[in-house]
C-alpha positions in Angstrom: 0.0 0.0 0.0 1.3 3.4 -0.9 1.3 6.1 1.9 -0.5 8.4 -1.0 -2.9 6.1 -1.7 -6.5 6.6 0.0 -7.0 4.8 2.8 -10.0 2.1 2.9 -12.8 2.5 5.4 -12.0 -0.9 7.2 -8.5 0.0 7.2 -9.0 2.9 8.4 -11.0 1.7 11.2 -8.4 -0.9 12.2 -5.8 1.7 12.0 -6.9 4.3 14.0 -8.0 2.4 17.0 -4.7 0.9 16.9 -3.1 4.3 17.1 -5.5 5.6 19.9 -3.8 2.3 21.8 -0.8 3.6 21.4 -1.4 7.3 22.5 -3.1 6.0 25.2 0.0 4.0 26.4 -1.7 0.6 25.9 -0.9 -0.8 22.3 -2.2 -3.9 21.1 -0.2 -7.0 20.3 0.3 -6.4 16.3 0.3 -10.2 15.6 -3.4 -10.4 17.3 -4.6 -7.6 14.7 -3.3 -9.2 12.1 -4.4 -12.5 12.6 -7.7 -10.7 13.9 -7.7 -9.1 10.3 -6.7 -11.8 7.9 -8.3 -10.2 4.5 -6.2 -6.9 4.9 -2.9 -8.6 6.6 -0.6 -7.0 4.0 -2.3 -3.4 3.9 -1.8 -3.1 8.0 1.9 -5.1 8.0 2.8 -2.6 5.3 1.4 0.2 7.4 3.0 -1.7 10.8 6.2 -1.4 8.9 6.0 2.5 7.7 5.2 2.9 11.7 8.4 1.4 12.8 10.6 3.2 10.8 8.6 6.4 12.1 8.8 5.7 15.3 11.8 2.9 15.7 10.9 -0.2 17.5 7.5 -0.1 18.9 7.3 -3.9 20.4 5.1 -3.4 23.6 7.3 -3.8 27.0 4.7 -6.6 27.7 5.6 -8.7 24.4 9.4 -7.8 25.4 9.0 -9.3 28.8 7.0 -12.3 28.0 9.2 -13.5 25.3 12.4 -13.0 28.0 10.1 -14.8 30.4 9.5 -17.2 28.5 12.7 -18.7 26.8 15.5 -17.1 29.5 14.3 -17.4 32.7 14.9 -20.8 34.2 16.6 -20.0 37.8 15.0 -17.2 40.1 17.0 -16.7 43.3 16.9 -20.2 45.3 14.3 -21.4 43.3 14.6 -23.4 40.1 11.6 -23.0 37.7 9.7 -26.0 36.6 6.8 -24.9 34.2 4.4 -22.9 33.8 0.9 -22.9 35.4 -1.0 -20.1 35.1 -0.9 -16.3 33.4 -3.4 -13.4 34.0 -3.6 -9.7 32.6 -0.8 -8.9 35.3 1.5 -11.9 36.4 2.8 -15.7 35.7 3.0 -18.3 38.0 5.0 -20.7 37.7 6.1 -24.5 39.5 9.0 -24.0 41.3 11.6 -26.2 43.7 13.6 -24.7 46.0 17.1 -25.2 45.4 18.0 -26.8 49.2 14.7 -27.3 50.6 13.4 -29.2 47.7 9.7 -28.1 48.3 7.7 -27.1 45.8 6.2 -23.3 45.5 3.9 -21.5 43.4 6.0 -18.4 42.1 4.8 -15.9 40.5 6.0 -12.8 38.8 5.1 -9.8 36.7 4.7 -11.0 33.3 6.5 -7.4 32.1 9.0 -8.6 33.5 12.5 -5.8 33.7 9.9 -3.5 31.4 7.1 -3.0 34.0 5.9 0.1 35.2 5.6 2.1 38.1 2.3 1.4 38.3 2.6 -2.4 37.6 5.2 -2.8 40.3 2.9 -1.0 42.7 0.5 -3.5 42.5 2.3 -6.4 42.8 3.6 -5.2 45.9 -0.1 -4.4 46.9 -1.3 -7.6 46.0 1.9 -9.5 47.7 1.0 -7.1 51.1 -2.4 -7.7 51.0 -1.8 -11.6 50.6 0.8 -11.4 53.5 -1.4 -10.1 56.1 -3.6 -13.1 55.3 -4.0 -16.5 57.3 -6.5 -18.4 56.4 -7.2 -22.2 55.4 -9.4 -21.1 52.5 -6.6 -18.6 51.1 -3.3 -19.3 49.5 -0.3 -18.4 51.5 2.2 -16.3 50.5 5.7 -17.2 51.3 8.2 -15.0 50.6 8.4 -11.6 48.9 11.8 -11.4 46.7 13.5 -8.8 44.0 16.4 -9.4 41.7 17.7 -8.0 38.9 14.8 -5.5 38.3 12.9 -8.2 38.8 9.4 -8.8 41.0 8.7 -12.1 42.7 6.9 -13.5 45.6 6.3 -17.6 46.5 3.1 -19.1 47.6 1.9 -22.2 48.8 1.6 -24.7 45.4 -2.2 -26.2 45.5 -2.3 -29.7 44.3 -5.2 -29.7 42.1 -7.3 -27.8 39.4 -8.9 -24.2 39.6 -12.8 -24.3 39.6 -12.5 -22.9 36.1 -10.8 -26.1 34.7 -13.6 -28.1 36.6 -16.6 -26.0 34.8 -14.8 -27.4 31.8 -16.4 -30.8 32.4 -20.3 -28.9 32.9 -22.4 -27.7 35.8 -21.8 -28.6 39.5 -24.5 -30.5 41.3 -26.4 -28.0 43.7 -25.1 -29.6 46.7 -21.8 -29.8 46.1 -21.4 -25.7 44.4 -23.2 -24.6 47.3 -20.6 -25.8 49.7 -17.6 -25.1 47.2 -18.8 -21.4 47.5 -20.2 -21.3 51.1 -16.3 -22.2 52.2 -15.3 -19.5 49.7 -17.6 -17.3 51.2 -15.8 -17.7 54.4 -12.6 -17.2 53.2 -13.7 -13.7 51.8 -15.3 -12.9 54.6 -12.2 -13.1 56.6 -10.2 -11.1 54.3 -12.7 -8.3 54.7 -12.2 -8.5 58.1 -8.6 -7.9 57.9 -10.0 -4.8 55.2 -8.7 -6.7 52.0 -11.1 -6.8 49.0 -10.6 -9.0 46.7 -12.6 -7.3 43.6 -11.1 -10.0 40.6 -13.0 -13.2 41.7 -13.7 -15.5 39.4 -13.9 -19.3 38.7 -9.8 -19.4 37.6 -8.8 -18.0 40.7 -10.6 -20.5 43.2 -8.2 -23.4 43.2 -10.2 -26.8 44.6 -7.3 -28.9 46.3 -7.6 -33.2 46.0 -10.3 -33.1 48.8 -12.4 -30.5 47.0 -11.4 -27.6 49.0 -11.8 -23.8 47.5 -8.6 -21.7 48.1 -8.6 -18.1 46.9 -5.7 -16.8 45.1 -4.4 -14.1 42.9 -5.2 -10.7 45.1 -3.5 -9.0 42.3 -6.6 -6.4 42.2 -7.0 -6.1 46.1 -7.9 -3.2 47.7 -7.6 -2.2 51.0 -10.6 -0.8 52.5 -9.9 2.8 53.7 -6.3 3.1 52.5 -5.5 6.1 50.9 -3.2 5.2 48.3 -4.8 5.1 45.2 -3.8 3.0 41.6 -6.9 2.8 40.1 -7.4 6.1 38.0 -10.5 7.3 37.7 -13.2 5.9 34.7 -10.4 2.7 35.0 -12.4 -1.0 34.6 -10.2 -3.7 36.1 -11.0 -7.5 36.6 -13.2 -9.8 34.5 -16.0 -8.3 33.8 -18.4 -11.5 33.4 -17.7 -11.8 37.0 -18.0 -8.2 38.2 -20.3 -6.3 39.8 -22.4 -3.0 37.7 -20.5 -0.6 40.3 -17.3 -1.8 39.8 -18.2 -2.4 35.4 -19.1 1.1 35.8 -15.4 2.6 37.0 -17.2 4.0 40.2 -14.3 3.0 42.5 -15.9 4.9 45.8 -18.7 2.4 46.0 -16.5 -0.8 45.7 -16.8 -2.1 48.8 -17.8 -6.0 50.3 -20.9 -6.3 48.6 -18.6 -6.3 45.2 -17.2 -9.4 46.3 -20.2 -10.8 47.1 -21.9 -10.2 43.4 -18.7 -12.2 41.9 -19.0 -15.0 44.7 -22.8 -15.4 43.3 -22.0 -15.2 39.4 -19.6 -17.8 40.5 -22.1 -19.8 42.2 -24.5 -19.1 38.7 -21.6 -20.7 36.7 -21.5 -23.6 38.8 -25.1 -24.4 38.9 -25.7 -23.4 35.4 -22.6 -24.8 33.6 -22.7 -20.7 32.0 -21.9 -17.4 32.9 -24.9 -14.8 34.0 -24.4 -12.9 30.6 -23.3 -13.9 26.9 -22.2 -11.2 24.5 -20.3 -11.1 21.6 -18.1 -7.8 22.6 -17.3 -6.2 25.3 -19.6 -3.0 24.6 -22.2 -5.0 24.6 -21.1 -7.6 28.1 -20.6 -4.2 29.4 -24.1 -3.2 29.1 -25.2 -6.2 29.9 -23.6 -6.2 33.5 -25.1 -2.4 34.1 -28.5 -3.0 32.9 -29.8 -6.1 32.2 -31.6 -8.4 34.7 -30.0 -12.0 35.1 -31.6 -15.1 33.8 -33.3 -17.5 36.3 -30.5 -20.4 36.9 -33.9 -22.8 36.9 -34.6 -21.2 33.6 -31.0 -23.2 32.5 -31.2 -26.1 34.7 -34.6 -26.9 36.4 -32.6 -29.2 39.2 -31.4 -25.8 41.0 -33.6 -25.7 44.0 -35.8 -22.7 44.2 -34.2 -21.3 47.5 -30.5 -21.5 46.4 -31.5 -19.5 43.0 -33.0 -17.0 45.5 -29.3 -17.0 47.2 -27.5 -16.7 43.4 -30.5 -13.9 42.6 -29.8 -11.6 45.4 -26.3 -11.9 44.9 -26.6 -10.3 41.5 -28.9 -7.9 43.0 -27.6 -4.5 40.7 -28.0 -2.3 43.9 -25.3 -3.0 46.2 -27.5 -2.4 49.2 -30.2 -5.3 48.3 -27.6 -7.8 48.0 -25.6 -9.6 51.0 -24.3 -6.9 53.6 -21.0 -9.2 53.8 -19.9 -12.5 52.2 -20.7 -14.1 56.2 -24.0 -13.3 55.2 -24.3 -15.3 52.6 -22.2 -18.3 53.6 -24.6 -18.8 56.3 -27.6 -18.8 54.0 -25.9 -21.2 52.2 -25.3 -22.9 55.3 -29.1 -23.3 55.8 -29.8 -24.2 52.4 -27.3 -27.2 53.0 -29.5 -27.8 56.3 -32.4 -27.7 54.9 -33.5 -24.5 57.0 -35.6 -21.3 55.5 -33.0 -19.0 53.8 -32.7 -15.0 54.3 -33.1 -14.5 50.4 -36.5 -15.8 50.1 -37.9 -12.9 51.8 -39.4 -10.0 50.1 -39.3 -12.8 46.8 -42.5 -11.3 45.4 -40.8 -7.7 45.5 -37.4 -9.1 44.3 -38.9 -11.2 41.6 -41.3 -8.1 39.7 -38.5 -5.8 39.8 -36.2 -8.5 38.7 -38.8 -8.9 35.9 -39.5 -5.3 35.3 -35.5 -4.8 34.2 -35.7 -8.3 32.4 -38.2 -7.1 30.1 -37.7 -3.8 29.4 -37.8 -3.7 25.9 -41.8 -4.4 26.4 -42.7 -2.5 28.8 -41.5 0.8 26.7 -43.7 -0.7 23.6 -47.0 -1.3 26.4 -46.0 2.1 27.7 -46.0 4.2 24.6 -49.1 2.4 23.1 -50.7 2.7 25.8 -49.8 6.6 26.0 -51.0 7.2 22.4 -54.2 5.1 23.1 -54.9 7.4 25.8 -54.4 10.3 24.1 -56.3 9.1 21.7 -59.4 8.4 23.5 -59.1 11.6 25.3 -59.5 13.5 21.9 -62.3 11.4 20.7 -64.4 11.7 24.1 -63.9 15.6 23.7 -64.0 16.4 20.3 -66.4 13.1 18.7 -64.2 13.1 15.3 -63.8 10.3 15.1 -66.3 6.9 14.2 -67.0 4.6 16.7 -66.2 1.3 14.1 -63.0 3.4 13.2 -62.0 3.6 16.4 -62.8 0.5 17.4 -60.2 -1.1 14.7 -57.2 1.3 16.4 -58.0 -0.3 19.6 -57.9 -3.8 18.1 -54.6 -3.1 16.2 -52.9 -1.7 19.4 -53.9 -4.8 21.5 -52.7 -7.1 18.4 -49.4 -5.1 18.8 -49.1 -5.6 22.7 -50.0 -9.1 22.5 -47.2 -10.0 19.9 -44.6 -7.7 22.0 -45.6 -10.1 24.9 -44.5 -12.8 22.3 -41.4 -11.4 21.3 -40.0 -10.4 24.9 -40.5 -14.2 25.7 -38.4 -15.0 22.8 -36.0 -12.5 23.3 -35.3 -14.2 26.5 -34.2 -17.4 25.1 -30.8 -16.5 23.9 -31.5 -19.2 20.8 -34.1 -17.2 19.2 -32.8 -14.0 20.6 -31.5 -12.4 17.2 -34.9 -13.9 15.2 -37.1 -12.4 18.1 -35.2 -8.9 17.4 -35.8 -9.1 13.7 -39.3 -10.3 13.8 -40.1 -7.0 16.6 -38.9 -4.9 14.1 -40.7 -6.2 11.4 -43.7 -5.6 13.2 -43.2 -2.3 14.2 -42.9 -1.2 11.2 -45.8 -2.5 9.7 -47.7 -1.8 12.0 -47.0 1.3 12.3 -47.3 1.5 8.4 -51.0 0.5 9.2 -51.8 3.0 11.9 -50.5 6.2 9.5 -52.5 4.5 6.6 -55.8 4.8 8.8 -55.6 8.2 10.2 -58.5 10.3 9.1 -56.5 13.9 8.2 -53.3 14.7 7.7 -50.4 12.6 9.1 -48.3 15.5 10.3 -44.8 15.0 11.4 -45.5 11.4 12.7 -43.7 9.5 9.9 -40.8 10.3 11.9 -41.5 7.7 14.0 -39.6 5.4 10.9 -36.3 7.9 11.9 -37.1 6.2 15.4 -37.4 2.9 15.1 -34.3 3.0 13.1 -32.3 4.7 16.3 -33.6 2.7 18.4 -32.2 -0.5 16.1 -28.9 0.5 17.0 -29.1 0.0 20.5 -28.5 -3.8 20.0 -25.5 -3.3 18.4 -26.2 -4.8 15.3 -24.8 -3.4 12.5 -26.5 -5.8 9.5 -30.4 -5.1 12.1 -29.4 -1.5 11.4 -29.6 -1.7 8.0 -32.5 -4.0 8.2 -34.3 -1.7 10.3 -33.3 1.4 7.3 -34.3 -1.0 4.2 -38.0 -1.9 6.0 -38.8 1.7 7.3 -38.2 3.0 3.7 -40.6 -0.1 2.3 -42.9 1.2 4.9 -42.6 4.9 4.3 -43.0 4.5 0.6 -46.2 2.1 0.9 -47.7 4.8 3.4 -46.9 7.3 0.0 -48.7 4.5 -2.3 -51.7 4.4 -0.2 -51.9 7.8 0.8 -50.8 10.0 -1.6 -52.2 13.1 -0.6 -49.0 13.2 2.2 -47.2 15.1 0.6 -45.4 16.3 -2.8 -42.8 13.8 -4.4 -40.1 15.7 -4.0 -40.5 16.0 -0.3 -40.8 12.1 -0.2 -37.5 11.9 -1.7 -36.2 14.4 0.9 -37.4 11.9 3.7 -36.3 8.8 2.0 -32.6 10.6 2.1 -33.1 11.7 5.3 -33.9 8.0 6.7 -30.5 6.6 4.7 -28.7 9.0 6.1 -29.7 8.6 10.0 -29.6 4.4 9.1 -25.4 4.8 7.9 -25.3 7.1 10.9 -26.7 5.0 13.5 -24.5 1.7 11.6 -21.4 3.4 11.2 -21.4 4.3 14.9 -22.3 0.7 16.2 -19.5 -0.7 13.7 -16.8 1.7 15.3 -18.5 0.6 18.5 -18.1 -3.0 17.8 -14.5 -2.6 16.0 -13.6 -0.8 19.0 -14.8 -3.5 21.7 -12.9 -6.2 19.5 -9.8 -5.0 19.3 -10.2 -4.6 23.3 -11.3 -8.2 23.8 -7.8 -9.2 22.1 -5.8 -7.0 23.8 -7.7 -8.6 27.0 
């Protein structure tokens, strides 16, 4: 590619997000994009190249580090490196002997290695100090705290066994058995809020079960210590995985990340294990994101009928989205876990009937907005025909039996929105119908129609909220069908030429709307590799 040639649009795209990584300190892995971007390989390696020469070597620190890491390091003070075990966003761990004692340690180390930051080496002290005021059965020791040659370690107590991650591998847990798996985590968190250590980056791959199917918490890499002062986490920062983290901690707003965050990732935990999933599903992380701030979880019985009724309640307050309506402290919910294993009355079945119709209420909003807004024009419009009679009884009957038709299939639609394998088809069918129908609706009006074709330049807004590019253009191509078969039947709207106007206007707001959830999407998977 020539620097003077024009640049394609998808090019483009990949380009400048790429770019914005690197202003931003936080450049992507080149291979990933490329491999991420097969079909226009040599236009961004020819660009890669050009950018090089610019700028002189540009590998990351972090691809630096892990290949030195990975084919150099072999001896670490005393202890003589076995293989490999385990890698996050932030550290290795690896198998290690020590060189006299001959007992085994899990060691782990910044995976930046000589090239870490400030900010990365503050951490990993944090998380090593955090860790070391620690002593609990359910939590993985930390033995010693070492630096050499620019170099960050510290050695902890080497689990036989598999992470609960590995174990979810195999499919769900039996109710029984995840209940006490994460009523003994419970414990374990419990006591490290005590001692003012959250652990905020919980997750299945960082409970390891030992050979007697004991939980043990590791990797405090994101703790946080309640009321300290020191600060790493910038503000409008997300850190941890974010199918197992709580909407105020998804949402950047550090001051209200307290114990309760723990327990919404101990509870998506316990989901997983029941369930065999996580809570939410998305193809990108704009749209997981979202998911974690607004949308209601699924019922676990909805997955797998076998969950008993009282320990979804326990999983369902968990994920509560207000911190205050979920557990007060992770002791809270271990012992409501510990009566579900007795077979005593749990805490989280109170209030149910509350909890379940606001539950439902955020479940299905996309329905209540279409009962709401029919609803409002239907009383609008019965007001003006009980005050000004201009309109036929018969003719008014057949509005009232199109808008219950509408609410009816919208009751139809939600339901199959909520089934993630008919998800997609629900979304295209609901916009199908929307249109037509309110296609219909202009057709009938006795008068003029006014301004209210714009509602096409709605629906095709609110397409993009799904982030769905090829629904965007859907939603564009079927609003212009409508608008022009509103034209056909009722040509008396308005002059050709302003038809033609609105048709333009429509394309225009539909590459809008899809240009903007493409970038979105672009955007989110070029994060998700980096990730």
């Amino acid at each position: 590619m020539n620097p003077t040639d024009p640049i394609p649009a998808e090019i483009d795209e990949v380009i400048t997000a790429y770019l914005l990584a690197v202003e931003t300190g936080s450049a992507p892995d080149r291979q990933t994009i490329l491999d991420a971007n097969p079909h226009i390989a040599s236009e961004l390696r020819a660009f890669f190249d050009t950018d090089t020469q610019f700028r002189g070597n540009t590998t990351s620190p972090h691809d630096q580090a892990t290949e030195e890491l990975s084919f150099s390091l072999e001896q670490l003070g005393d202890y003589t490196l076995e293989e490999e075990v385990g890698r996050g966003g932030m550290g290795v761990v690896y198998k290690a002997r020590h060189r006299d004692q001959q007992h085994t340690v899990a060691l782990k180390t910044l995976i930046s290695g000589r090239f870490a930051s400030r900010e990365e080496i503050l951490r990993f002290r944090g998380e090593s100090e955090a860790a070391l005021s620690l002593d609990h059965p359910g939590i993985i020791r930390i033995r010693e705290v070492f630096q050499e040659d620019g170099l960050h370690f510290y050695t902890m107590d080497f689990v036989h066994g598999k992470s609960l991650a590995d174990r979810l591998r195999n499919g769900p847990i039996s109710p029984s058995r995840a209940a006490k798996i994460i009523c003994k985590a419970a414990r374990a968190v419990d006591y490290a809020h005590q001692q003012r250590v959250l652990h905020r980056d919980l997750k299945p791959g960082n409970i390891l079960l030992t050979q007697d199917d004991q939980p043990r918490i590791a990797d405090f890499g994101l703790a946080k210590t309640l009321g300290a002062e020191r600060q790493l986490t910038a503000t409008g920062e997300i850190l941890g995985t974010l199918q197992f983290m709580a909407p105020e901690q998804a949402a950047a707003q550090h001051d209200k990340v307290a114990e309760p965050t723990d327990v919404y990732s101990l509870g998506a935990i316990l989901f997983a294990c029941l369930t065999g999933k996580p809570v939410f599903v998305a193809p990108t992380h704009v749209e997981l994101l979202m998911q974690v701030l607004e949308k209601a979880p699924r019922s676990p019985r909805q997955l797998s009928p076998s969950v008993p009724p009282e320990l979804e309640a326990i999983v369902l307050r968990c994920l509560e989205k207000d911190p205050r309506r979920r557990y007060a402290s992770a002791g809270e919910l271990a012992e409501d876990l510990e009566k579900f294993l007795a077979g005593q009355p749990v805490l989280a079945t109170s209030g149910q009937t509350q909890n379940r119709l606001r539950r439902w209420m955020r479940q299905n909003q996309i329905l209540l907005v279409h009962v709401g807004a029919l609803a409002l024009v239907e009383l609008f419009r019965q007001t003006k025909y009980v005050f000004s009679h201009s309109e036929a009884p018969a003719h008014a009957a057949q509005f009232t039996a199109i808008f219950v038709i509408w609410i009816f299939a919208c009751v139809a639609f939600q339901k199959m929105h909520n089934y993630p394998r008919v998800e997609t088809l629900a979304k295209y069918l609901w916009a199908v119908t929307d249109i037509v129908l309110v296609t219909v609706c202009l057709t009938m009006i006795q008068g003029p129609v006014g301004m209210l074709p714009v509602t096409y330049a709605l629906l095709i807004v609110i397409s993009g909220m799904f982030f769905r590019v090829q629904l965007v253009c859907f939603t564009t191509i079927f609003c212009i069908a409508g608008f022009i078969t509103l034209m056909i039947l009722r040509p008396h709207v308005g002059p050709a030429h302003d038809a033609a106007v609105f048709v333009s206007i429509l394309l225009a707001i539909g590459f809008i709307v899809g240009y903007r959830v493409y970038r979105l999407r672009m955007a989110s998977r070029l994060f998700g590799e980096r990730s």
